[in-house]
PDB file of N, CA, C and O in Angstrom:
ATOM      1  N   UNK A   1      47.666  73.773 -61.597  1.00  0.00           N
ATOM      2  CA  UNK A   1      47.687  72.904 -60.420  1.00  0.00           C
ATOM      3  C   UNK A   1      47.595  71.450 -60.894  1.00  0.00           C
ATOM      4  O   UNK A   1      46.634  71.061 -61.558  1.00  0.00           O
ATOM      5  N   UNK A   2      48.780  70.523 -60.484  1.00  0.00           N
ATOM      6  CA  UNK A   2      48.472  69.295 -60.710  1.00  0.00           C
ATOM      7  C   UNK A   2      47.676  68.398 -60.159  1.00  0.00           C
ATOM      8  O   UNK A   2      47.242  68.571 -59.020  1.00  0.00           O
ATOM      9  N   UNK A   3      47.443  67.566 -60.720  1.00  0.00           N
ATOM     10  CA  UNK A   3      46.359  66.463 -59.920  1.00  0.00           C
ATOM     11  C   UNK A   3      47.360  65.177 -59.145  1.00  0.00           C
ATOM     12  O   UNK A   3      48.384  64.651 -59.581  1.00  0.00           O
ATOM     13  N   UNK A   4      46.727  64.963 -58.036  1.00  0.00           N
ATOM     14  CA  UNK A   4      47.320  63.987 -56.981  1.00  0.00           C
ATOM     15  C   UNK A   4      46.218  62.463 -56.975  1.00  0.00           C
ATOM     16  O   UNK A   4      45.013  62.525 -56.731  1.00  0.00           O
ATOM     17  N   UNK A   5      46.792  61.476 -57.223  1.00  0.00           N
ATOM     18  CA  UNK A   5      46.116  60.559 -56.943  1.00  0.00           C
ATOM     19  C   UNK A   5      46.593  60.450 -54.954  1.00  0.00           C
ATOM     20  O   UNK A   5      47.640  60.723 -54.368  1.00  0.00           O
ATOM     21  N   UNK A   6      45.334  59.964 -54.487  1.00  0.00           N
ATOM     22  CA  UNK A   6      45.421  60.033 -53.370  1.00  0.00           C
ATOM     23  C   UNK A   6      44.968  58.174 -52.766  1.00  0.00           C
ATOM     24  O   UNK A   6      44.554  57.269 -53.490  1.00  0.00           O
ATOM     25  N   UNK A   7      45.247  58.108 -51.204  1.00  0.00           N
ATOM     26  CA  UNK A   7      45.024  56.305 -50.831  1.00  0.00           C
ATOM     27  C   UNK A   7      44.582  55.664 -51.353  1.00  0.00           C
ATOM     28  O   UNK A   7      45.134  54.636 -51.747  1.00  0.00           O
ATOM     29  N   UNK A   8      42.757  56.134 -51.724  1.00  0.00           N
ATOM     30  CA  UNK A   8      41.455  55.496 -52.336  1.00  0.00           C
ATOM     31  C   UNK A   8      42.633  54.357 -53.540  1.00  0.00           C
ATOM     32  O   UNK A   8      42.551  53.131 -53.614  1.00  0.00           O
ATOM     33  N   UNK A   9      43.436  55.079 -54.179  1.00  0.00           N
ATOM     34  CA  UNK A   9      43.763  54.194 -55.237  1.00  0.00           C
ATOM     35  C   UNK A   9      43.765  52.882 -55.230  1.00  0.00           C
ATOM     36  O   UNK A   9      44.432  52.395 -54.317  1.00  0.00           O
ATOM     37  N   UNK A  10      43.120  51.968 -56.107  1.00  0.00           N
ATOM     38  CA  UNK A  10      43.238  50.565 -55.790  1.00  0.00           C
ATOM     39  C   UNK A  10      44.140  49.436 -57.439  1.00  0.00           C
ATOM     40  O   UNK A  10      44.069  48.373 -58.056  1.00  0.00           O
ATOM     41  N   UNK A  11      45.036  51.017 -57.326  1.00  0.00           N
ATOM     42  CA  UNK A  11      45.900  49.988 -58.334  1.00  0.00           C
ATOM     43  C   UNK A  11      45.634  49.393 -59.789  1.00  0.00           C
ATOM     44  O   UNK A  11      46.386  48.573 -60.316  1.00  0.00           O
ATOM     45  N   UNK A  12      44.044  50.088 -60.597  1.00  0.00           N
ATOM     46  CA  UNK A  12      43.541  49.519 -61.743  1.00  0.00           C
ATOM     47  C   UNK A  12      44.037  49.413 -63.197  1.00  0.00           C
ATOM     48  O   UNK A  12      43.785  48.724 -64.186  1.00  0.00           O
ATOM     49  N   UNK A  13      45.161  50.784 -62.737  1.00  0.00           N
ATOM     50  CA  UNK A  13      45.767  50.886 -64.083  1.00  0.00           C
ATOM     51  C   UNK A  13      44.619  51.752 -64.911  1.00  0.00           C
ATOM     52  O   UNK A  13      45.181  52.203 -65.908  1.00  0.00           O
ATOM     53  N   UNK A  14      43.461  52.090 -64.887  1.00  0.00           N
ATOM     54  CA  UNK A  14      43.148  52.798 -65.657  1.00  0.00           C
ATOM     55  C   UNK A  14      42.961  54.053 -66.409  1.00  0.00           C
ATOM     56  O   UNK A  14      42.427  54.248 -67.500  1.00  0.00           O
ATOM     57  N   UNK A  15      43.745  55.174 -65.248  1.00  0.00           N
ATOM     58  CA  UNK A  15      44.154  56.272 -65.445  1.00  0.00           C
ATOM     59  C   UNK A  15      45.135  56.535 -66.500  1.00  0.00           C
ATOM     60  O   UNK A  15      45.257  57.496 -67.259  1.00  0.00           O
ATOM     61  N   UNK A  16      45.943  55.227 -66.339  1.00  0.00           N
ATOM     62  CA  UNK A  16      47.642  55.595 -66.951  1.00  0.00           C
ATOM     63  C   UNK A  16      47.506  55.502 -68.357  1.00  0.00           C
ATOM     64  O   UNK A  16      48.315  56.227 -68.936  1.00  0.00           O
ATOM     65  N   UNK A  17      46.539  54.667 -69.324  1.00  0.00           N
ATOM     66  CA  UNK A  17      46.797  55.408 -70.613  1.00  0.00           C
ATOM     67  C   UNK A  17      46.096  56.631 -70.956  1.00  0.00           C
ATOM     68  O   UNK A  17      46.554  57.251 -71.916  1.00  0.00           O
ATOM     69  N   UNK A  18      44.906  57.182 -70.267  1.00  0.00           N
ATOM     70  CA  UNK A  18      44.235  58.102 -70.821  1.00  0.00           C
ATOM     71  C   UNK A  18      44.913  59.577 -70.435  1.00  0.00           C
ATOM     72  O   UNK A  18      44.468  60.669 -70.789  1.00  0.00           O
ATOM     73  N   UNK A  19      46.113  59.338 -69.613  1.00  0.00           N
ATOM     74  CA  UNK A  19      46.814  60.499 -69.359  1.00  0.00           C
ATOM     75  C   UNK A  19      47.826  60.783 -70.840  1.00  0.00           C
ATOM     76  O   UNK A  19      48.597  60.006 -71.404  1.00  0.00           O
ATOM     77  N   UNK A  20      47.405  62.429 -71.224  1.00  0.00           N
ATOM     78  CA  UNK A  20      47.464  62.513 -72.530  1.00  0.00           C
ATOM     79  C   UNK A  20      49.465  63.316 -73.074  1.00  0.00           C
ATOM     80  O   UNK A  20      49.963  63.788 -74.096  1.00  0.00           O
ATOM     81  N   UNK A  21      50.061  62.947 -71.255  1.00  0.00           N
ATOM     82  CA  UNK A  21      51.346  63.506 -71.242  1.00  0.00           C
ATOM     83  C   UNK A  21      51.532  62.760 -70.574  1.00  0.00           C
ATOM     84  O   UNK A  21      52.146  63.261 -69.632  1.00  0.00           O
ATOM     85  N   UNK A  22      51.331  61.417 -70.380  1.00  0.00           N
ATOM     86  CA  UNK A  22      51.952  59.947 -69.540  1.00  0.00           C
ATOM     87  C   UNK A  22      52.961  60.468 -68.716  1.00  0.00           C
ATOM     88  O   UNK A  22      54.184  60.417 -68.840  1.00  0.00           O
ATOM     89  N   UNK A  23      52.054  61.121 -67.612  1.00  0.00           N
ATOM     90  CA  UNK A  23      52.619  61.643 -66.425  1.00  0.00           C
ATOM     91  C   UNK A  23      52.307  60.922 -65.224  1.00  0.00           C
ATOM     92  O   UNK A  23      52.706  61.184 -64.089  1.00  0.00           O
ATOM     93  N   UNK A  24      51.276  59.642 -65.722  1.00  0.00           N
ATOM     94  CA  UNK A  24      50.603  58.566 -64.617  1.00  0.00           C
ATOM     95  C   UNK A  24      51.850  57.521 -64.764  1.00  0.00           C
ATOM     96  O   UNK A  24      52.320  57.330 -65.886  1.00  0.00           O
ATOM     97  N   UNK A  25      52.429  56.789 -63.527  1.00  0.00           N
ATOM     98  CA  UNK A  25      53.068  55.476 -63.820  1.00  0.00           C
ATOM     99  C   UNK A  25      53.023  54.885 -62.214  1.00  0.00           C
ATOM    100  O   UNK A  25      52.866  55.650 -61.262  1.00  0.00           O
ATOM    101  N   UNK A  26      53.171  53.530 -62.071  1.00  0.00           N
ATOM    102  CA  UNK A  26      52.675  52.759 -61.113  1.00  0.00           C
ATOM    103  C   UNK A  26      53.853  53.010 -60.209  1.00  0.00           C
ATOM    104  O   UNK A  26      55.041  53.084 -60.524  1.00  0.00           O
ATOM    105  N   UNK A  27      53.204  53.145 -58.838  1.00  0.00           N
ATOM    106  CA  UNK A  27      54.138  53.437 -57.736  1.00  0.00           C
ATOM    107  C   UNK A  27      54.204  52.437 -56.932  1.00  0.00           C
ATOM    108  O   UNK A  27      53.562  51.488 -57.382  1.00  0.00           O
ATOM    109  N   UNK A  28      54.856  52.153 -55.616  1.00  0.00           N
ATOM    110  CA  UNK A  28      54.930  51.003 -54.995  1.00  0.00           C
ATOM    111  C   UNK A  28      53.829  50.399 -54.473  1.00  0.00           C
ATOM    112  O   UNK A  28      53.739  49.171 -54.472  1.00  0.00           O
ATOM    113  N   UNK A  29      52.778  51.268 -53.925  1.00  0.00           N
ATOM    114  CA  UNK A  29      51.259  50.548 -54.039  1.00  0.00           C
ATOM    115  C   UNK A  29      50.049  51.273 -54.438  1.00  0.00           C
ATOM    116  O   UNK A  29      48.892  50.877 -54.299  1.00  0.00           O
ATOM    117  N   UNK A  30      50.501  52.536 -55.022  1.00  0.00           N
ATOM    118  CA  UNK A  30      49.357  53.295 -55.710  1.00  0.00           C
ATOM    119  C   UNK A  30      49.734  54.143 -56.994  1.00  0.00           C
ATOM    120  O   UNK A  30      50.614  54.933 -56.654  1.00  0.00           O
ATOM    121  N   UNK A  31      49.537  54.238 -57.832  1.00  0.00           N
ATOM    122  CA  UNK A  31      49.849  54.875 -58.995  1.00  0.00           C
ATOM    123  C   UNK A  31      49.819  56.327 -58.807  1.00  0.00           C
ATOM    124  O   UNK A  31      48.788  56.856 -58.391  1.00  0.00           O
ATOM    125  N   UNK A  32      51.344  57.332 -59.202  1.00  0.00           N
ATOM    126  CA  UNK A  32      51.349  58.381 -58.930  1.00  0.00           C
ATOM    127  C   UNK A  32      51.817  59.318 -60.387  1.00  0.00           C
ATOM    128  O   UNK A  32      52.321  58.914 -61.435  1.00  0.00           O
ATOM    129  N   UNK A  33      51.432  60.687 -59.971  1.00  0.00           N
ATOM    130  CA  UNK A  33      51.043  61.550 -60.890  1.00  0.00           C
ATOM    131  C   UNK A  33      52.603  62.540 -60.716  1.00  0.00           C
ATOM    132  O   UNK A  33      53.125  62.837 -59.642  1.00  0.00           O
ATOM    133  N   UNK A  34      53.124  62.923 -62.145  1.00  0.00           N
ATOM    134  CA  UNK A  34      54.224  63.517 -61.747  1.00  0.00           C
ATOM    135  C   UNK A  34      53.861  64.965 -61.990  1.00  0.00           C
ATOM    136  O   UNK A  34      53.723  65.446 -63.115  1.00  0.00           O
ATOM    137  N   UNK A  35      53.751  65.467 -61.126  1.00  0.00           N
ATOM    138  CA  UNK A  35      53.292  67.644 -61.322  1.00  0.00           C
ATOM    139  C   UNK A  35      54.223  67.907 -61.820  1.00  0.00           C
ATOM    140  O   UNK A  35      53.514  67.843 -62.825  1.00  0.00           O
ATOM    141  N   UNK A  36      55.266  68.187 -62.213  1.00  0.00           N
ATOM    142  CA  UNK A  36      56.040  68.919 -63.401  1.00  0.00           C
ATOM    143  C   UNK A  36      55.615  68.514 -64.746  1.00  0.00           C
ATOM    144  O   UNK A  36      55.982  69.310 -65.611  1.00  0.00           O
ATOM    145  N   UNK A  37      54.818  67.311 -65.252  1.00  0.00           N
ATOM    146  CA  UNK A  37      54.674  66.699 -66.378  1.00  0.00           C
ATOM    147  C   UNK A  37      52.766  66.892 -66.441  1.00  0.00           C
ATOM    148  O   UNK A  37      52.233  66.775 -67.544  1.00  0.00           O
ATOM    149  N   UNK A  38      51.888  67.183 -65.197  1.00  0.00           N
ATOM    150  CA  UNK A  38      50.413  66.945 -65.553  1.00  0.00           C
ATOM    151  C   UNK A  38      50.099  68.342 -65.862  1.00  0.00           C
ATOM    152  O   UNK A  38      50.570  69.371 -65.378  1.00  0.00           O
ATOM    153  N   UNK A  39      49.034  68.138 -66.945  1.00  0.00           N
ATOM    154  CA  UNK A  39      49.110  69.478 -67.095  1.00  0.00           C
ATOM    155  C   UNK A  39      47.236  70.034 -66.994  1.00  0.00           C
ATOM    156  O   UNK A  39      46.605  70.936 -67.545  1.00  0.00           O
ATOM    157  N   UNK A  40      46.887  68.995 -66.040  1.00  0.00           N
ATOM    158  CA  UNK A  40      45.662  69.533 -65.206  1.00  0.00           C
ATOM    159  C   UNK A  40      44.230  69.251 -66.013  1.00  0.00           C
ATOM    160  O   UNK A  40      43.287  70.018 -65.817  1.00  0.00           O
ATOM    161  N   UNK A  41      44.131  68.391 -66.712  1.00  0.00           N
ATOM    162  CA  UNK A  41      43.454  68.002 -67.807  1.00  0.00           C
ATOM    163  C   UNK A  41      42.069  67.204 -67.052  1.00  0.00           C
ATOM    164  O   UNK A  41      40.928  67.169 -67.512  1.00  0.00           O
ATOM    165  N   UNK A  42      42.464  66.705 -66.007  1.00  0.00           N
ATOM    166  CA  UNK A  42      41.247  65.572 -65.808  1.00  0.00           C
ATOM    167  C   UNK A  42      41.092  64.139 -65.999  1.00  0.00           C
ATOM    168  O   UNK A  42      40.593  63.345 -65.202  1.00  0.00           O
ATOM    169  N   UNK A  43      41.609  63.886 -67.218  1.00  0.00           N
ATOM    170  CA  UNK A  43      41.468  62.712 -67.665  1.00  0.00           C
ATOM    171  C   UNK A  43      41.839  61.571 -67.002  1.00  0.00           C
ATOM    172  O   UNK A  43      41.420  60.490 -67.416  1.00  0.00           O
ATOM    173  N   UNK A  44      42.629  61.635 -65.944  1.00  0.00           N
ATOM    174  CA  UNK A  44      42.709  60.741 -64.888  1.00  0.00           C
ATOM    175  C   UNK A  44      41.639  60.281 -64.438  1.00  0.00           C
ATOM    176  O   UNK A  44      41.232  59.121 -64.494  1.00  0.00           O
ATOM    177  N   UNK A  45      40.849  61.780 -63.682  1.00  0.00           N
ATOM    178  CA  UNK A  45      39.592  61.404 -62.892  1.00  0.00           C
ATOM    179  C   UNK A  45      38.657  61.179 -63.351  1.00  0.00           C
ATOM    180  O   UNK A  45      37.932  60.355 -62.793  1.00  0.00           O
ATOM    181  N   UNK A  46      38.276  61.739 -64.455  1.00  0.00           N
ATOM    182  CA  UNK A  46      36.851  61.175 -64.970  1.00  0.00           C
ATOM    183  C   UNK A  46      37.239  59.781 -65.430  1.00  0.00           C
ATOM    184  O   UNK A  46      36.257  59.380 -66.055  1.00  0.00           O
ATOM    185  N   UNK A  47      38.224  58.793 -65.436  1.00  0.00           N
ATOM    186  CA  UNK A  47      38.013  57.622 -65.384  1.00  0.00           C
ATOM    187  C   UNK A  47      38.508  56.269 -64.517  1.00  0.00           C
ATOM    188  O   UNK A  47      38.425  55.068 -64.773  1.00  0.00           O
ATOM    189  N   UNK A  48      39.016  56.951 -63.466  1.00  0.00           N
ATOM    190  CA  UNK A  48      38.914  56.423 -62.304  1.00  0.00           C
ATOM    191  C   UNK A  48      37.291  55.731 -61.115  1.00  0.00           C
ATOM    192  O   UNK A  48      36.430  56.261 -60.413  1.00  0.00           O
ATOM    193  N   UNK A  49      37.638  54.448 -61.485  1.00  0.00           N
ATOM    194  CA  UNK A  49      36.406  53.676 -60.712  1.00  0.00           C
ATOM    195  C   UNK A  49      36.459  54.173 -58.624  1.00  0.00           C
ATOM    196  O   UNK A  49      35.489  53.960 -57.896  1.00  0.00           O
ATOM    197  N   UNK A  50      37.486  54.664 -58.233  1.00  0.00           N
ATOM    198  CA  UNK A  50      37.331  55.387 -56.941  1.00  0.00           C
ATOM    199  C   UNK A  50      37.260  56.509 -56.955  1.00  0.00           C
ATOM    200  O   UNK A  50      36.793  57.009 -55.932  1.00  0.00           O
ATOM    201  N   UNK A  51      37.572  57.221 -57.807  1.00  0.00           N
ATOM    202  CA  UNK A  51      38.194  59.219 -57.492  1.00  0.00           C
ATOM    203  C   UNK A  51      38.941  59.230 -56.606  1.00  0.00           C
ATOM    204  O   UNK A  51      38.640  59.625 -55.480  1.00  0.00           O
ATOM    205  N   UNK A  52      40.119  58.776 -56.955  1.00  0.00           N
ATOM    206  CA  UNK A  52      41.712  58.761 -56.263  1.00  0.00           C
ATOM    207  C   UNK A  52      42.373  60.087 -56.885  1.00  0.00           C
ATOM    208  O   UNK A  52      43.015  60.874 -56.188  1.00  0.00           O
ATOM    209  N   UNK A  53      42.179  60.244 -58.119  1.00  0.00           N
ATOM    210  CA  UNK A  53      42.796  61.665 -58.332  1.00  0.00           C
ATOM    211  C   UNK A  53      42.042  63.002 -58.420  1.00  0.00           C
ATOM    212  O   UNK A  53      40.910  63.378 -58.724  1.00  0.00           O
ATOM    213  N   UNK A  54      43.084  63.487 -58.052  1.00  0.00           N
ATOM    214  CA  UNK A  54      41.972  65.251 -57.043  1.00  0.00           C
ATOM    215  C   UNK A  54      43.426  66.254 -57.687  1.00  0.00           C
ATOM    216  O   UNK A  54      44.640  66.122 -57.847  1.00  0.00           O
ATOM    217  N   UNK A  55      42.537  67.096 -57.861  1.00  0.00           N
ATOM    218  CA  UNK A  55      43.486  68.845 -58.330  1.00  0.00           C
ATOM    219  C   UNK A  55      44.263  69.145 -56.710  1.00  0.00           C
ATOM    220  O   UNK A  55      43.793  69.650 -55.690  1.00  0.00           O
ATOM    221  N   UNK A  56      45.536  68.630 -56.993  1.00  0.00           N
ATOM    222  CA  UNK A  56      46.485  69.200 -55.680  1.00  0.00           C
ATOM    223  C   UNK A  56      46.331  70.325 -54.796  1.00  0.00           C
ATOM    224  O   UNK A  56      47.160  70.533 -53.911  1.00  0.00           O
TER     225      UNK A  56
END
């Protein structure tokens, strides 16, 4: 199951390097997660300052 960044996002950029299959890239106002490429790891969320990304 992939992970979804969801509204909360406030755009920090800090998810996108620690994603370890750079499946994070900036969307038109929130940074989105591509599910064919995440491969459910976490590493998004444990360093996200909102918890914008959640297991889909």
């Amino acid at each position: 199951m992939a992970y979804k960044i969801n509204d909360a996002c406030v755009s920090c950029g800090a998810c996108e390097p620690e994603c370890p299959v750079s499946c994070i890239s900036e969307g038109d106002n929130i940074y989105v997660i591509d599910p064919n490429v995440c491969i459910d790891c976490g590493a998004c969320a444990a360093v996200c300052p909102v918890g914008a990304p959640n297991p889909a």
